[in-house]
ROSELO-964787 format. One record per residue: residue in one letter; x, z, y of N, C-alpha, C in turn. Coordinates in steps of 0.2 Angstrom, whole numbers, plus 5000, padded with zeros to 4 digits. Layout:
BEGIN
AXZYXZYXZY;...
***
This chain:
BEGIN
X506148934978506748954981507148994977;X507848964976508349024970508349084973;X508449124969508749194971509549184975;X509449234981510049214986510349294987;X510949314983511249354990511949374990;X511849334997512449295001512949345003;X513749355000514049405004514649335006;X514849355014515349335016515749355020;X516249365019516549445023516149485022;X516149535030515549555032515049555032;X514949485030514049475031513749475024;X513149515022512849515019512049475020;X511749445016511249445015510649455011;X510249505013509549535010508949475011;X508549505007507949485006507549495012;X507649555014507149555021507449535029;X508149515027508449505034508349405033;X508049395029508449315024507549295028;X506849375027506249325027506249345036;X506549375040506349395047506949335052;X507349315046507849265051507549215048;X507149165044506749095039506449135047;X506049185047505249175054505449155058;X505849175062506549175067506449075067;X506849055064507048995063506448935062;X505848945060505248925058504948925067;X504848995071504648995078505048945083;X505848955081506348905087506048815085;X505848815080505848735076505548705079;X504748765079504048745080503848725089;X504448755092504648715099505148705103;X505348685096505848615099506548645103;X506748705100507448735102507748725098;X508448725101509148745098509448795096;X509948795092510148885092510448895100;X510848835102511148875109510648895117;X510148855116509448875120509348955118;X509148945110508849045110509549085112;X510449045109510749125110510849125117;X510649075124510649095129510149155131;X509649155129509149215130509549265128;X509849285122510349315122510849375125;X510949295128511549315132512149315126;X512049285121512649285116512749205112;X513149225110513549145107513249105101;X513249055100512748995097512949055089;X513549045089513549105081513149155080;X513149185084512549235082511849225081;X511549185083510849155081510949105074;X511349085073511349065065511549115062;X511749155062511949205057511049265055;X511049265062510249315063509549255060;X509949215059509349175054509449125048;X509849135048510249155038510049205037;X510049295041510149355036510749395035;X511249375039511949365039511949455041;X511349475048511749525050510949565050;X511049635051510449685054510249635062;X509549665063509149625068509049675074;X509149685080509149725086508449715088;X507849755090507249745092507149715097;X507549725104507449685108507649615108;X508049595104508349525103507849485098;X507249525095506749505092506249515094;X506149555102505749535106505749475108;X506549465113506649425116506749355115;X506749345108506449275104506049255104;X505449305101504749275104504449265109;X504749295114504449295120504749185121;X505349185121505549135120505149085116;X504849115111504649045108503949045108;X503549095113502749085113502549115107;X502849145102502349195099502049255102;X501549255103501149305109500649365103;X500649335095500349395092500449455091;X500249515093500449575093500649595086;X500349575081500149605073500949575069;X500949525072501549475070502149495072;X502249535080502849545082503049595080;X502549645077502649725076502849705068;X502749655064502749635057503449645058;X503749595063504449565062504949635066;X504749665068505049735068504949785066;X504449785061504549845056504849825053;X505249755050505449725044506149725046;X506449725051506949715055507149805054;X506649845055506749925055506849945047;X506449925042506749925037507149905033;X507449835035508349805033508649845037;X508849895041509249925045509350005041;X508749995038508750085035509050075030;X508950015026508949975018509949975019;X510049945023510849945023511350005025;X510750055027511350145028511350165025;X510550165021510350215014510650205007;X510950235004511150214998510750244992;X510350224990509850214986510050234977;X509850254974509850294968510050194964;X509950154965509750094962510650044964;X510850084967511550054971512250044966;X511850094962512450094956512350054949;X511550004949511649974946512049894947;X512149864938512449804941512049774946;X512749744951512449664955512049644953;X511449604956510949554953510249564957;X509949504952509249514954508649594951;X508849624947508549674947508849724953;X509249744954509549794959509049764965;X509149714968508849684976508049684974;X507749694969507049694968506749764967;X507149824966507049874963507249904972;X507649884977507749894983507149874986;X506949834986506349784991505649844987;X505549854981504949894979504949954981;X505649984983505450074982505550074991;X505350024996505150035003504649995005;X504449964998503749945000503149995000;X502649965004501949995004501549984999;X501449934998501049894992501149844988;X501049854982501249814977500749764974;X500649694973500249644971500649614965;X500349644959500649584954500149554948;X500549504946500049444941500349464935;X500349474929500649474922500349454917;X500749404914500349374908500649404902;X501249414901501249424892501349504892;X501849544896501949614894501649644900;X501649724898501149754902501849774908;X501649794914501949784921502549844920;X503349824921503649894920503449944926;X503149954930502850004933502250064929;X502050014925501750034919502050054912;X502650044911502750014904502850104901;X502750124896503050194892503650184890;X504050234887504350234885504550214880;X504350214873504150164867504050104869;X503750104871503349994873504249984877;X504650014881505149974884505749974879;X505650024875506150014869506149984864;X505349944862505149924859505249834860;X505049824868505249754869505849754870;X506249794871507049784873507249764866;X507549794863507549814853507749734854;X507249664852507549614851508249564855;X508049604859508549554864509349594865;X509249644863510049674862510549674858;X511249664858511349654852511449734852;X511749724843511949814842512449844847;X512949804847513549844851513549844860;X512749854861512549854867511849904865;X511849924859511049974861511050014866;X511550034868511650104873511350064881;X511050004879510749994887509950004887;X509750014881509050014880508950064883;X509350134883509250204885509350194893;X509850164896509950144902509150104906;X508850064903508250014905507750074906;X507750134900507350174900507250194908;X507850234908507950274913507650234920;X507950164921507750144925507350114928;X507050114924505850104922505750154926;X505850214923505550304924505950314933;X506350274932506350304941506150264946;X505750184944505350174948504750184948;X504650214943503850244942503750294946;X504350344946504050394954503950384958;X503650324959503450304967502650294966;X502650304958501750294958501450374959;X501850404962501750484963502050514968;X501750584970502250604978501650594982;X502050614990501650614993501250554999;X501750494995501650425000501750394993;X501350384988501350324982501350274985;X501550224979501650144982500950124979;X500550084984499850064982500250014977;X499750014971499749964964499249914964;X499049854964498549824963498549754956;X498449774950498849724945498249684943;X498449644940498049584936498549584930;X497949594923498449594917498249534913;X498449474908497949444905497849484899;X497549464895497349524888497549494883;X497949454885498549424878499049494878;X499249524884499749564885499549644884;X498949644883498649694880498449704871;X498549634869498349634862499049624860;X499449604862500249594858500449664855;X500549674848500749744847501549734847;X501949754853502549784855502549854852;X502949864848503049924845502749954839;X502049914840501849944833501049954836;X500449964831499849994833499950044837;X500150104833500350164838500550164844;X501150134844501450154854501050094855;X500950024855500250004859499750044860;X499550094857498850144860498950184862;X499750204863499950254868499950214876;X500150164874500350124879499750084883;X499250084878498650074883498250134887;X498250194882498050264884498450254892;X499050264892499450254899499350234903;X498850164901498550114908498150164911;X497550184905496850214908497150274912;X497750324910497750364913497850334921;X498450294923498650264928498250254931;X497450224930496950194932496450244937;X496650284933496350364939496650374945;X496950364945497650364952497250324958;X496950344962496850314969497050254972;X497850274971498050224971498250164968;X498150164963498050114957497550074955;X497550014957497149974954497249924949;X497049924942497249864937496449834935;X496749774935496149724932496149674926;X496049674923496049634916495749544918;X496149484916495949434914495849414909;X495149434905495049424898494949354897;X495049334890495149274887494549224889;X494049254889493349214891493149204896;X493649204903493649184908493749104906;X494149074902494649014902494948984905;X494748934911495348904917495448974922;X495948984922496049004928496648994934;X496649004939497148994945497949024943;X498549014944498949044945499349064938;X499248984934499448974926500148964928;X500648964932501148924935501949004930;X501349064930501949114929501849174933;X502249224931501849294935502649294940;X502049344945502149334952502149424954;X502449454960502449514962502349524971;X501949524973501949534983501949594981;X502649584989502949654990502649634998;X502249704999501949695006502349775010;X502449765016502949815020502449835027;X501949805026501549825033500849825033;X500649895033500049895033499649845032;X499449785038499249725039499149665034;X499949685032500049635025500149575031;X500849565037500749525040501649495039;X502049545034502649545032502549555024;X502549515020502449485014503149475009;X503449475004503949435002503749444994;X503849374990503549364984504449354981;X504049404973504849384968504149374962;X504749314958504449314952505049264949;X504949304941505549304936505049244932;X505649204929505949164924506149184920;X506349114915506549164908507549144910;X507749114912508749134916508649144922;X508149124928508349154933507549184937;X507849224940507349254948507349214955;X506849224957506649174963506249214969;X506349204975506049254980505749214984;X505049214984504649164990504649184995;X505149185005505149185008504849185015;X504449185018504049155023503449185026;X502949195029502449185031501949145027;X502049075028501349045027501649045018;X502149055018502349025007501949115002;X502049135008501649225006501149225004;X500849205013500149215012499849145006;X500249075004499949045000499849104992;X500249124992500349184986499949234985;X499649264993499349284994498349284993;X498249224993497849184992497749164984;X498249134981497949144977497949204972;X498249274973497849314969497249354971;X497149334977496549324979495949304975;X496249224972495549204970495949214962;X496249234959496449274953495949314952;X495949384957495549434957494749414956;X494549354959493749324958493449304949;X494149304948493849284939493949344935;X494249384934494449444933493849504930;X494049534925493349574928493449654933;X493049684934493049724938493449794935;X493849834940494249904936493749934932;X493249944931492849984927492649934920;X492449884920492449834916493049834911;X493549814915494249814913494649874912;X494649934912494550014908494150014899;X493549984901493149984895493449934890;X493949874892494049834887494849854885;X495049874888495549924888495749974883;X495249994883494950084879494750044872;X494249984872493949974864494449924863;X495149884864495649854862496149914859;X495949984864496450034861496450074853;X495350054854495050104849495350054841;X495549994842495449934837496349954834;X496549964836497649964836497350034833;X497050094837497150164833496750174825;X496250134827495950114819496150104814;
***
C-alpha cells in the first residue's frame, strides 16, 4: 500500500484515522452493509460514513461503538483497540508536536505515529536503526547522499535523530524490540573508530529495560522476511491496534489493517526464532567491536 496523506479541504487524512476507518470498512463488508444502512445507525448522512472510512475526519466513540454493535463485532480487546486509536488521532490532530515543523512527507507522519507509540518492533538489514544511530554513524551515512550546497541538512537530520531518541528515556520510554542483521554491524560507516563508538552505543542501549536488540548473524542463512526492513508501531497494550511502515529506496509505504499487521506481526515473530538471543547477540556485538577498535 503507497504511502497516503490525503488533504482535501478540510479533510485530512492520517495513518491512524486511515487504519480505524480500513477496520470500520472491512467489519460493514464482512456483513453485507451499505454506507446508508451504517449512517442510518447514525442518524447521519451516507457522506459521513465514507468519509470516517477513508480517514477524512476525527472518530466520535460512540459512533464507534455504535458501529460495532451494528456489525456484530462483540470483542472487547478489539472495540477498546479501535477507541484508543480513535482517542489518539484526536489528540495527534490538537497537539502540535515538535516534528510539525518539519517538511511534508513521509518522515514527518512516521516520526508522529512513533512518538505516541508504545512499542516499537523493527527488522533492519543494512544500517543500524536511527533510534539507535550516534551522532557520527548519522553524519557519516548522510555525507554521501548530500550535495555540498545542502550540507547544512546533515546538522538538521542530526538534530532529528536526537529528538526521537528521547523517547528511549523519561518516565514512559517507548519499548524497542530490534532484529539487526550483522551485515549492518560489520559495514564501516564512518570509519573503524565511530563504528565502535557506534557499537559501544548499542551495548549501552541494551541495558535499558526497555530495550531489546537481537542480532541475525550470517550463519543463520535462509531466513524469513528477505522482502526488506519493516517497523510495527503498536499503540495498545494488547498489540490489538498495530500499523506497519517500511521504507524503499524512492518511496515509504504503510501496512494498514488488522489481519495485514498481524501477518507482519507474525513474521517477526518467526524472525526472532532464528535470531540469536540479547545476551548471545551483546557478545557478538562487543567482539565485532573489539575487531574495528584493534
Amino acid at each position: 500500500m503507497a504511502n497516503r496523506h490525503v488533504k482535501a479541504g478540510n479533510r485530512v487524512s492520517t495513518v491512524l484515522a486511515r487504519q480505524l476507518g480500513g477496520q470500520l470498512l472491512a467489519f460493514r463488508e464482512a456483513v453485507g452493509l451499505n454506507q446508508s444502512e451504517a449512517a442510518e445507525v447514525l442518524s447521519a448522512h451516507t457522506a459521513k460514513v465514507a468519509k470516517m472510512e477513508r480517514g477524512w475526519v476525527p472518530f466520535r466513540d460512540p459512533d464507534i461503538i455504535a458501529l460495532c454493535k451494528l456489525y456484530g463485532v462483540e470483542d472487547n480487546e478489539v472495540i477498546a483497540g479501535l477507541l484508543g486509536l480513535a482517542k489518539l488521532d484526536r489528540e495527534r490532530r490538537r497537539t502540535r508536536g515538535w516534528w510539525k515543523d518539519l517538511d511534508p512527507g513521509n518522515l514527518r507522519e512516521y516520526i508522529a505515529m512513533e512518538d505516541v507509540a508504545l512499542k516499537v518492533r523493527l527488522w533492519q538489514l543494512s544500517v543500524i536503526p536511527g533510534l539507535f544511530q550516534t551522532a557520527d554513524y548519522i553524519r557519516a551515512l548522510t555525507v554521501p547522499g548530500i550535495s555540498a550546497d545542502r550540507i547544512d541538512q546533515i546538522e538538521q537530520l542530526v538534530d532529528v535523530r536526537r529528538r526521537r531518541q528521547v523517547r528511549l528515556h523519561g518516565d514512559d520510554p517507548l519499548q524497542v524490540h530490534a532484529v539487526i542483521w550483522e551485515a549492518a554491524l560489520r559495514q564501516l560507516v564512518g570509519g573503524p573508530q565511530a563504528m565502535a563508538q557506534q557499537l559501544a552505543h548499542l551495548r549501552e542501549l541494551a541495558e535499558l529495560p526497555h530495550v531489546q536488540i537481537q542480532v541475525l548473524p550470517f550463519r543463520a542463512g535462509g531466513y524469513p522476511a528477505v522482502g526488506g526492513p519493516f517497523n510495527i508501531l503498536s499503540f495498545a497494550e494488547e498489540g490489538a491496534v498495530d500499523v506497519v511502515h517500511m521504507d524503499g529506496l524512492k518511496s515509504t509505504a504503510w501496512v494498514e489493517g488488522l489481519e495485514e499487521s498481524a501477518a507482519y506481526a507474525d513474521l517477526f515473530g518467526r524472525l526472532c526464532a532464528v535470531t540469536l538471543s540479547p545476551h548471545s547477540s551483546m557478545q557478538l556485538i562487543e567482539s565485532i567491536g573489539k575487531e574495528m577498535s584493534g
